[in-house]
C-alpha positions in Angstrom: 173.6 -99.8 -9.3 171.4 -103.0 -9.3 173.3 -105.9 -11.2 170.8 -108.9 -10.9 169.8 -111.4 -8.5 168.9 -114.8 -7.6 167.3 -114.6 -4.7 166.5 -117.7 -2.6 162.5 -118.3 -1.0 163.2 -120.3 2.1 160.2 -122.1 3.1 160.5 -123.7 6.7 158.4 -127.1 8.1 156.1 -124.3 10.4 154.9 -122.5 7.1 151.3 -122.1 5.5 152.4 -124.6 2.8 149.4 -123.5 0.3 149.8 -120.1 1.3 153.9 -120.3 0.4 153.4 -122.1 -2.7 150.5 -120.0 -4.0 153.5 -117.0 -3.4 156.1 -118.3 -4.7 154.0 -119.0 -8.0 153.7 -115.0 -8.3 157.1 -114.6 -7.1 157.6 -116.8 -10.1 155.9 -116.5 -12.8 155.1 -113.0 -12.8 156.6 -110.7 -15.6 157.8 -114.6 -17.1 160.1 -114.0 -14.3 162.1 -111.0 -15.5 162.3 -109.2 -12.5 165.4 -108.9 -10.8 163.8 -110.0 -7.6 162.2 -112.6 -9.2 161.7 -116.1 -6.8 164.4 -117.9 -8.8 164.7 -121.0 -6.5 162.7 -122.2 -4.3 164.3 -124.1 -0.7 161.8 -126.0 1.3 162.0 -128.3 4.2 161.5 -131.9 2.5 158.9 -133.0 5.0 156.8 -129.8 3.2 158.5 -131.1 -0.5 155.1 -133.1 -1.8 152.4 -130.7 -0.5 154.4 -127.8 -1.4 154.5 -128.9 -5.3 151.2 -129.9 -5.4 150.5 -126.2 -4.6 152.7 -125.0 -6.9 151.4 -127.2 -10.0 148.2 -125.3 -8.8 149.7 -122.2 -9.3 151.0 -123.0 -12.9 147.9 -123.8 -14.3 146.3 -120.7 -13.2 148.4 -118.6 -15.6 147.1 -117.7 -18.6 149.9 -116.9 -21.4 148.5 -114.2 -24.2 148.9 -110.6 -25.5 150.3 -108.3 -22.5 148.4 -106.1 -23.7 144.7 -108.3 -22.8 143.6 -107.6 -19.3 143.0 -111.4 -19.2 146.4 -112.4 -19.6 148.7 -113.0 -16.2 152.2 -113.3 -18.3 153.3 -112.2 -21.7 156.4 -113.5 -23.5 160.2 -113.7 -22.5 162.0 -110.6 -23.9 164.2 -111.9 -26.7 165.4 -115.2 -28.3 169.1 -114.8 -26.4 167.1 -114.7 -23.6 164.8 -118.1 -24.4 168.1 -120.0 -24.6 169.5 -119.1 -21.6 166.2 -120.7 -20.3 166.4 -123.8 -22.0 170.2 -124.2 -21.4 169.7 -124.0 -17.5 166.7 -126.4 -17.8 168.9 -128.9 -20.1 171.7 -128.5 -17.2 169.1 -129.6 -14.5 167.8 -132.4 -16.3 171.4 -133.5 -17.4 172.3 -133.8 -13.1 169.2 -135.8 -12.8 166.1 -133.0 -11.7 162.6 -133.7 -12.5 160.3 -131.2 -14.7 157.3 -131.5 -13.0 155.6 -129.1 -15.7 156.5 -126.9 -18.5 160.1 -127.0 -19.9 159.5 -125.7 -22.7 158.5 -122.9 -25.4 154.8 -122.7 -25.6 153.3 -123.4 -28.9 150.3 -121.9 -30.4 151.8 -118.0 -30.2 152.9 -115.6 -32.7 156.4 -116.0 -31.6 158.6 -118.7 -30.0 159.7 -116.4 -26.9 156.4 -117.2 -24.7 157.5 -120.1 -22.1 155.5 -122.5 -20.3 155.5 -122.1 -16.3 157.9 -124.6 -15.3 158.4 -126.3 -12.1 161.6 -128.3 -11.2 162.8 -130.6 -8.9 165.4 -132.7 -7.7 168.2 -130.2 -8.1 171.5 -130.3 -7.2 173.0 -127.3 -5.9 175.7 -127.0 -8.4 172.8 -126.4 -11.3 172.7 -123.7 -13.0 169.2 -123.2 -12.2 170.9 -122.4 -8.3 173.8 -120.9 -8.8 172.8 -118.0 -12.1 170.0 -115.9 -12.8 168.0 -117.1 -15.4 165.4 -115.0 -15.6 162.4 -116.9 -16.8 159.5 -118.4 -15.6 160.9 -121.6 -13.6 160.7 -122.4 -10.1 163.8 -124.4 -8.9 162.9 -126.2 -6.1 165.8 -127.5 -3.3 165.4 -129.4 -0.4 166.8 -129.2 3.1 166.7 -131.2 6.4 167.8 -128.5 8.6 168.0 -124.6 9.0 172.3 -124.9 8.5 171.8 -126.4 5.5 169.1 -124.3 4.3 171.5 -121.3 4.6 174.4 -123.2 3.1 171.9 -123.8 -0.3 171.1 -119.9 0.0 174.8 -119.1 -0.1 175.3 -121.1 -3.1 174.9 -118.4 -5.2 177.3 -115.2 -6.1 174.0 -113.1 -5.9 172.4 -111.0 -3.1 169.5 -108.9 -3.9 166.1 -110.5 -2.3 165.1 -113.4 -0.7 161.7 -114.4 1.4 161.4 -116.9 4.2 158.2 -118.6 4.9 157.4 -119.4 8.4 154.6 -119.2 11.3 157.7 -118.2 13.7 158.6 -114.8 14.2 162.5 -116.6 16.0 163.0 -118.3 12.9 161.8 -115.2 10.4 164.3 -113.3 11.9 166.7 -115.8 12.4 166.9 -116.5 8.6 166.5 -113.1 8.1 169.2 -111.3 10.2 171.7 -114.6 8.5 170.8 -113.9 4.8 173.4 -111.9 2.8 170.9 -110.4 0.4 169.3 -106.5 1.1 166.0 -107.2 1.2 164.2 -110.3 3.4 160.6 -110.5 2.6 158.8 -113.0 5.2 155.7 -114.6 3.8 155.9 -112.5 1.4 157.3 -113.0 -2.2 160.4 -112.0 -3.0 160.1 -109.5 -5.6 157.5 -107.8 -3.2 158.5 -104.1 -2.9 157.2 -100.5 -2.8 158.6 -97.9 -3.9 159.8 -96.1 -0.8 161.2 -98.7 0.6 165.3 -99.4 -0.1 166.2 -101.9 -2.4 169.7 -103.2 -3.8 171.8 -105.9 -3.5 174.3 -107.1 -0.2 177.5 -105.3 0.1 180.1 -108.0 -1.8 177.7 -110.0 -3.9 177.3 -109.6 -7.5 174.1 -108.0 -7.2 175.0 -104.4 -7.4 176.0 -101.5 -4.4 174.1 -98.8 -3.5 169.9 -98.0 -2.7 167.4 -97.1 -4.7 163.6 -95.5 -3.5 162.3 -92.9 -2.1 164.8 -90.4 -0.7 168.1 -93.0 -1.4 167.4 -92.8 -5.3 168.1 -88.9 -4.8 170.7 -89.5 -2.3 172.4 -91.8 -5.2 172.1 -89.0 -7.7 173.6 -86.1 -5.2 177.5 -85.5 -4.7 177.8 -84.4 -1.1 179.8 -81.5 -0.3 181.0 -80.7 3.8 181.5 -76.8 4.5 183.1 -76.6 8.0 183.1 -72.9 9.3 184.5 -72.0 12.5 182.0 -68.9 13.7 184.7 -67.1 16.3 187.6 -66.5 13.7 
């Protein structure tokens, strides 16, 4: 049973910076960010902070916005009006605490409907925003900043959720460190987040709001069977 995420991208001072943010863009704006494992904030090491958005702004203007059903478009509208207001409400929240949009905030105009959203970057958060702590399931990146690794995990814990995260480094001792630490069931590293096939496990951490339980490949059938035990003792 997979209840929703919020899964934290982690990206250290020792990462490929254009290579994290160019990521994280997908991991953002992909599906107008309605995948459960969707890159809904962003943590990176403020001495990475500038280059890192500069990458990301990159990123945003690459996506095209149009008919999901045009091979030219990269991301089609948000699902439903309820769904639109959640978005703006968690974006009115961060800019009532004081963050920055850095671009987008807004419903895109010029479509057939008001539920296509501009790619939206923000910064400056707090980590009681809304944007950290809920899902909102749009295409914003939330961007946090930390000055060491204690409080990077502290700002990853900030959340009730625990379904994906990535980390972005060029150490293997501080992939795994972050990785073995993170209460969430799947750790991506330099990878997106919502990277996944479909033999691999996926579901949320055991006492997080994210669901219990696996799905793909043989623990989606395991999930579906009711195990039965016959004992038989072969000398009576």
């Amino acid at each position: 049973l997979e209840m929703g995420g919020n899964g934290p991208t982690i990206v250290l001072a020792d990462a490929d910076i254009d290579m994290a943010a160019a990521q994280v863009g997908a991991g953002c704006f992909a599906n107008a960010g309605q995948i459960c494992t969707a890159t809904e904030r962003v943590l990176v090491h403020k001495s990475a902070h500038d280059r890192f958005i500069e990458g990301l702004v990159k990123a945003a203007a690459q996506v095209k916005m149009g008919d999901p059903f045009d091979p030219a478009t990269t991301m089609g509208p948000i699902n439903n009006a309820v769904a639109v207001d959640k978005v703006l409400s968690h974006i009115a929240d961060a800019r009532a605490r004081g963050a920055e949009i850095v671009t987008g905030g807004n419903v895109a105009s010029g479509f057939a409907t008001n539920l296509y959203f501009e790619p939206s970057i923000v910064t400056g958060l707090t980590r009681e925003s809304l944007l950290n702590v809920e899902e909102s399931f749009g295409p914003i990146a939330p961007v946090l900043t930390f000055e060491t690794d204690e409080e990077a995990m502290e700002l990853a814990a900030s959340s009730p959720y625990g379904l994906s995260a990535a980390v972005f480094t060029s150490t293997i001792k501080n992939a795994f460190a972050f990785a073995e630490s993170l209460k969430v069931g799947i750790v991506n590293i330099n990878e997106m987040s919502c990277y996944w096939e479909p033999h691999i496990p996926a579901g949320g951490a055991a006492g997080t709001q994210s669901g219990l339980g696996r799905t793909g490949g043989r623990h989606t059938l395991m999930e579906m069977c009711d195990l039965k035990t016959i004992t038989v003792d072969i000398t009576r």
